[in-house]
C-alpha positions in Angstrom: 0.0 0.0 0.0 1.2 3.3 -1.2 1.4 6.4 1.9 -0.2 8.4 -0.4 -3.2 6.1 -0.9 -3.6 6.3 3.4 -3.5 10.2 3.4 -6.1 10.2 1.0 -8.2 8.1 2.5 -8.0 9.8 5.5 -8.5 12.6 4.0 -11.7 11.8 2.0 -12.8 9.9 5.5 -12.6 13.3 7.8 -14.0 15.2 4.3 -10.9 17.6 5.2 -8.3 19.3 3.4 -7.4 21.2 6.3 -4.6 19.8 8.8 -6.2 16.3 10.4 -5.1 16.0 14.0 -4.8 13.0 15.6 -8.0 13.5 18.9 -9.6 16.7 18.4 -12.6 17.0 21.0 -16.4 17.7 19.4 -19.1 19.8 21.4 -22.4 18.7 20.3 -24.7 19.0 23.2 -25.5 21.0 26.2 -21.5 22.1 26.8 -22.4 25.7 26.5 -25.9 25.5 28.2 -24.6 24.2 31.7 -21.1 26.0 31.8 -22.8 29.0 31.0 -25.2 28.2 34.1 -21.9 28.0 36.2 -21.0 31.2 35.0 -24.1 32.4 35.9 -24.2 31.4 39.2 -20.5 32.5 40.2 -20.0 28.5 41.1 -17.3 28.2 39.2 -14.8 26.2 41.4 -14.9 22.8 43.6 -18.2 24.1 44.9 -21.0 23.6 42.8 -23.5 20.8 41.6 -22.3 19.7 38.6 -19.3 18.1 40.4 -21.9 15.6 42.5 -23.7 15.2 39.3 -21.1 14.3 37.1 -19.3 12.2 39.8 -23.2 10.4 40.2 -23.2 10.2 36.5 -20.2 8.2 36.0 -20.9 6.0 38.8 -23.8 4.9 36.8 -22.1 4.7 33.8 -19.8 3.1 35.0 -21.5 0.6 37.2 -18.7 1.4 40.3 -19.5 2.1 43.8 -17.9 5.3 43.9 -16.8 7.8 41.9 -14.5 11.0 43.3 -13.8 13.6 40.6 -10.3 15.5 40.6 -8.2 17.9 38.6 -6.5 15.6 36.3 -5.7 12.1 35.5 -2.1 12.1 36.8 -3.8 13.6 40.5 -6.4 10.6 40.1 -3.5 8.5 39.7 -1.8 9.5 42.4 -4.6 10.0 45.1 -5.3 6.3 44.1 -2.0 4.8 44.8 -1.4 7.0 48.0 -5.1 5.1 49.2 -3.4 1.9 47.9 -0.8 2.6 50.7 2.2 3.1 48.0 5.1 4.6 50.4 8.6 6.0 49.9 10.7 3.4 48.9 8.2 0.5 47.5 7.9 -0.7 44.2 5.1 -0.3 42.1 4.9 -2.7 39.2 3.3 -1.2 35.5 4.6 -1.7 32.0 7.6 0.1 30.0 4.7 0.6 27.0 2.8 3.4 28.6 2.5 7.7 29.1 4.9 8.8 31.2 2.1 10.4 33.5 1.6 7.0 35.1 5.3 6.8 36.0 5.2 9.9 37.0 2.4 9.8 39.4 4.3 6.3 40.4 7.9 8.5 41.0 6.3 11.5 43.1 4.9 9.0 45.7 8.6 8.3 46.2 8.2 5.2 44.9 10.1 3.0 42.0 8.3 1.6 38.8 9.1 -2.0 37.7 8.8 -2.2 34.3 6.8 -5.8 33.0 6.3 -6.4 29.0 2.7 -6.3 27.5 0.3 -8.7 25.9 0.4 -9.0 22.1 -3.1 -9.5 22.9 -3.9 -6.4 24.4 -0.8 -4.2 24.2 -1.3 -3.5 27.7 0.4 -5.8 31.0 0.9 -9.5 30.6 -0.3 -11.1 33.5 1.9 -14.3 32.1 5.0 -12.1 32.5 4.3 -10.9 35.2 3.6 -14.2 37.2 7.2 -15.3 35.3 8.7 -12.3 37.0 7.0 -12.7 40.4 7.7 -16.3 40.6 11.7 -15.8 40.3 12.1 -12.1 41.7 9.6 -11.7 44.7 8.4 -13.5 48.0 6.0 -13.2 50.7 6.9 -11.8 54.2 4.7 -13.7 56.7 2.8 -10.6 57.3 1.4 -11.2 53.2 3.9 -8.3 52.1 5.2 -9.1 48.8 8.8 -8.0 48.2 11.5 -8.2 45.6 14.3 -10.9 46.5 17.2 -8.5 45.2 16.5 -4.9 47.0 14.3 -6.2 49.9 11.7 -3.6 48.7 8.2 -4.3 49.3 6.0 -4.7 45.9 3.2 -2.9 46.9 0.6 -2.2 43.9 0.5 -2.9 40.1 -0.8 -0.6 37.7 -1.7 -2.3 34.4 -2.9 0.3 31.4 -5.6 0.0 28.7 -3.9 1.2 26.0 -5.4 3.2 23.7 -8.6 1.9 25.2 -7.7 -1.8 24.6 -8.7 -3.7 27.8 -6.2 -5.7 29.8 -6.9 -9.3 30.6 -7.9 -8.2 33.9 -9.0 -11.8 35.1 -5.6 -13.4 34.5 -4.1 -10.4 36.4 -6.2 -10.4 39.1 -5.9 -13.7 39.7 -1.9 -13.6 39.4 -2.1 -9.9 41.7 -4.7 -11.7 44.5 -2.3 -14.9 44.9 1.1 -12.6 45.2 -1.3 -9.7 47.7 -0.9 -6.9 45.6 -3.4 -4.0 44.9 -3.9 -3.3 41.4 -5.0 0.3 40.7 -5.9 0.5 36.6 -4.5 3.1 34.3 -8.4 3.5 32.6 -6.8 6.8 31.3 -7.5 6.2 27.9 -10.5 3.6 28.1 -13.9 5.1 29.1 -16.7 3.4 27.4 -14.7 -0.1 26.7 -15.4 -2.8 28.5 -13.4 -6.1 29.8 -16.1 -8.7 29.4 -19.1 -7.3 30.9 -17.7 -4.6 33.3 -16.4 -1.2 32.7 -12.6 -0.8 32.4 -11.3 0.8 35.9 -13.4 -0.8 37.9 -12.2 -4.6 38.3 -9.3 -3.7 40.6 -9.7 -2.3 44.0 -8.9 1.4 42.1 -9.1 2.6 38.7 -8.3 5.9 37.3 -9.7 7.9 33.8 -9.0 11.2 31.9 -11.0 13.9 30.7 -8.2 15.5 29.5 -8.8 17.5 25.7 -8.0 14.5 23.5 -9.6 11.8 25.3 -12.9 10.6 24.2 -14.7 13.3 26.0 -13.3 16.0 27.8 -13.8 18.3 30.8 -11.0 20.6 29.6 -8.7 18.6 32.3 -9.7 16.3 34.6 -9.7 13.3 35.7 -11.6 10.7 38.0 -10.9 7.6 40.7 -13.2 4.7 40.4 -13.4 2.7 43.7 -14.7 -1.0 44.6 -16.4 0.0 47.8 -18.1 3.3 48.9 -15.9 2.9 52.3 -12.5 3.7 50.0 -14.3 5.9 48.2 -15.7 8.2 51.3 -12.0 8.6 52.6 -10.5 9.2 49.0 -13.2 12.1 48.4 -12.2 13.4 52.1 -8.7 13.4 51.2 -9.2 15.0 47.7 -10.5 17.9 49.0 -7.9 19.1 51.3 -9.5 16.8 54.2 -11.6 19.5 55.7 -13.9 18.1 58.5 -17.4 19.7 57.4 -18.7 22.5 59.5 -20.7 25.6 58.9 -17.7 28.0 59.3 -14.6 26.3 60.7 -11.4 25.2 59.4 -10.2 21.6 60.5 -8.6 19.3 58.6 -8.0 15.8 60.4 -5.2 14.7 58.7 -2.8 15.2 55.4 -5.1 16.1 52.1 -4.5 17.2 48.4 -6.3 19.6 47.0 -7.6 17.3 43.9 -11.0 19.1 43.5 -12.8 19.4 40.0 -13.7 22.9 39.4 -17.5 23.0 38.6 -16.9 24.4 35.1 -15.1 21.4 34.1 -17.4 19.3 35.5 -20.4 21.0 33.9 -18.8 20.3 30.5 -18.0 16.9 31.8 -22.1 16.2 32.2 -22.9 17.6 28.7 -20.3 15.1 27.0 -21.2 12.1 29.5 -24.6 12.5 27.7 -23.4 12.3 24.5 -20.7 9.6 24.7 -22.7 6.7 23.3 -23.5 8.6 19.9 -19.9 9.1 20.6 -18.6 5.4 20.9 -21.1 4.6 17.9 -19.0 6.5 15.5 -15.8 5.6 16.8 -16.5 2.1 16.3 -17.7 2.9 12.4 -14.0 5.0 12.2 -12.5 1.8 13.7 -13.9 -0.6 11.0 -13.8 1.9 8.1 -10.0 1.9 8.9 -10.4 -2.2 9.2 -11.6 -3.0 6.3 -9.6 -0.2 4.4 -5.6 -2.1 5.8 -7.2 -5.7 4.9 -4.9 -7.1 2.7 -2.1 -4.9 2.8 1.4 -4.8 4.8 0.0 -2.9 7.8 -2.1 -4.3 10.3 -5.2 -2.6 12.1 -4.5 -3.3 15.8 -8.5 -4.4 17.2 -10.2 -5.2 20.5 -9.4 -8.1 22.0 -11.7 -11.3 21.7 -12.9 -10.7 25.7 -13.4 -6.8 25.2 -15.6 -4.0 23.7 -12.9 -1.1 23.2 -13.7 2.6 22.7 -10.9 2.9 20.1 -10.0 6.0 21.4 -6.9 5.9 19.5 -7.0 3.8 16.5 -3.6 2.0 16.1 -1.7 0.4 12.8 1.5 -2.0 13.3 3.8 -1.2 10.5 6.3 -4.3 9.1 9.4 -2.6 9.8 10.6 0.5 12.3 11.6 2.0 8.4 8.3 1.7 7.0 7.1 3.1 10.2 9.3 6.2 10.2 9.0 7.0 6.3 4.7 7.0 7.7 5.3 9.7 10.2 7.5 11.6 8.2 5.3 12.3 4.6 1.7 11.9 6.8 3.2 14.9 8.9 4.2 16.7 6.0 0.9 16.4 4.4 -1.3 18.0 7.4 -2.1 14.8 8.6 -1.4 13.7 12.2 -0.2 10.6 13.1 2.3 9.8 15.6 4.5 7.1 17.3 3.6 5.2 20.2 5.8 6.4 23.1 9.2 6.2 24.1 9.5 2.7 26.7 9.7 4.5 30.2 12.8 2.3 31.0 14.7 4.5 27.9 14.0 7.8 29.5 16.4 9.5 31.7 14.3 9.2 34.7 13.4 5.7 34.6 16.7 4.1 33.3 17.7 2.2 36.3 14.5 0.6 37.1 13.9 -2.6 37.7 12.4 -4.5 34.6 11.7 -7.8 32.8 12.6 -8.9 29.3 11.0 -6.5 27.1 10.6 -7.9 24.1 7.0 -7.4 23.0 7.1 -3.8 24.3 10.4 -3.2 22.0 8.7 -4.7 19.0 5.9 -2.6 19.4 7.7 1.1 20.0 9.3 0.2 16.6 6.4 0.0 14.7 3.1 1.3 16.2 1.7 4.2 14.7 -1.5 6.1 15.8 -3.5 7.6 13.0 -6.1 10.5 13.1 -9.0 9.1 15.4 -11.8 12.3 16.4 -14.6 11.7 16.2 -16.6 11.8 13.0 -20.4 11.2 11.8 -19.6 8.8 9.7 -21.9 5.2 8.9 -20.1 1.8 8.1 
């Protein structure tokens, strides 16, 4: 398949001529209608109702117990691995082929990332590896602590990552993450609207985390939100969220050490016009997803798809070029033509921050870096 014959497509498909970028976001509802009311109202900030209302709409989306809203995804992140009880000098397992925000959010707890490879399957943590790794690097204290046999450190939580809203097979890693007593808190960044089996990505661990940043999905300009397996977790994580302030009419006490994670209400207004709109949403995603399918059939470049297991939102739709060549000639005359695509990321464990981590053998996330391209992917009302 010629380039040229993909930047036409893609071209034809978004009915463009203008520059194609890779997630734009789309208002098509009642955005301006409720952040307007915000305006109106002067609640513009973490007090207001749209926060309860969007946090109350996601639970039911959703289908988890509670829902606690907060700035951003990497502060979701982070407030969920604090209530995970990550602590200055653990480890905290995730996998090489991800953002650097969930390494980040794993680093400013004080605490290392272990790298473990991903699932061709998936392209998100193999819970095969992972056991492999477990089985020859880690033990049990008698207290159920799970610590690495090299540095002594305890292994405290593992953070697997949809990837590009590809669900993880969450079963296999819960069962591996139950038997070795580690908390898994899921990266869901990327995934709102897919679905591991029959349940909503971000909610199968004991904490998951999303992103409303401006190219997911849907947005809430930034923002993000922690999904939590019992209302007990989540009561304490929205307490500590929101600077841990004991209620009372006038006072100021605060019963013990709290971020301020809060969700201004004008991001969450937004958040409750696009929450109403995301099925349309997912519907035409899906029609991009197999108009791209059906258009790579035959040809040298593979259409990465859901898993078997899974309903993905294909929030990024993903080709697998033959060669790291191919791949880079792609990039270059897409680009050049004013239509986005770009690489998968950098492995975490090749970045200056992260080079002396701890790791397995990598070889599934190395083959993918060198050939994974993400093509233009907003959404469009198109039928398939």
């Amino acid at each position: 398949m010629s380039i040229n014959k993909l930047i036409t497509f893609i071209k034809d498909t978004f009915e463009s001529s203008d520059p194609i970028p890779l997630h734009a976001p789309l208002f098509s509802g009642n955005e301006q209608l409720y952040v307007g009311e915000t305006i109106t109202s002067s609640y513009v900030s973490s007090v207001g109702r749209f926060v309860s209302q969007f946090e109350k709409d996601i639970e039911q989306y959703t289908d988890t117990k509670k829902a606690v809203s907060t700035v951003n995804g990497t502060a979701a992140l982070n407030a969920a691995l604090y209530m995970a009880g990550v602590q200055r000098g653990d480890i905290v397992i995730t996998q090489a082929l991800t953002f650097v925000a969930t390494c980040n959010a794993i680093f400013h707890m004080g605490a290392d990332p272990l790298f473990i490879d991903v699932s061709k399957v998936s392209m998100g943590l193999c819970p095969s590896s992972l056991r492999t790794y477990l089985e020859e690097n880690a033990y049990l204290n008698n207290d159920g602590s799970c610590a690495h046999k090299t540095t002594k450190q305890l292994i405290r939580a593992v953070v697997p990552m949809h990837t590009f809203g590809h669900p993880v097979e969450m079963d296999e890693l819960m069962n591996v993450c139950n038997a070795w007593k580690l908390t898994v808190v899921e990266d869901a960044a990327e995934s709102l609207g897919s679905f591991y089996k029959s349940k909503h990505s971000g909610t199968i661990g004991r904490y998951g985390i999303t992103s409303f940043n401006g190219n997911k999905i849907i947005t809430t300009g930034g923002g993000g939100m922690v999904f939590c397996s019992n209302s007990r977790d989540g009561n304490r994580l929205k307490h500590i969220t929101t600077t841990a302030k004991v209620s009372h009419q006038y006072e100021y006490f605060h019963d013990e050490p709290g971020f301020n994670y809060r969700m201004p209400n004008l991001n969450a207004a937004l958040g409750c016009a696009q929450l109403e709109v995301l099925s349309e949403y997912l519907k035409f995603k899906r029609n991009l997803a197999m108009r791209y399918l059906e258009f790579f059939k035959s040809s040298e470049i593979d259409f990465f798809t859901e898993p078997e297991y899974a309903t993905s939102n294909y929030w990024l739709n993903t080709i697998i070029c033959p060669d790291k060549s191919f791949r880079d000639k792609l990039l270059i005359e897409t680009n050049n033509n004013n239509v986005m695509t770009r690489p998968i990321w950098t492995l975490m464990n090749k970045l200056p921050a992260f080079k002396d981590c701890l790791k397995g053998p990598l070889d599934n996330s190395e083959w993918f870096e060198s050939r994974v391209v993400n093509i233009p992917s907003s959404v469009t009302k198109i039928n398939f």
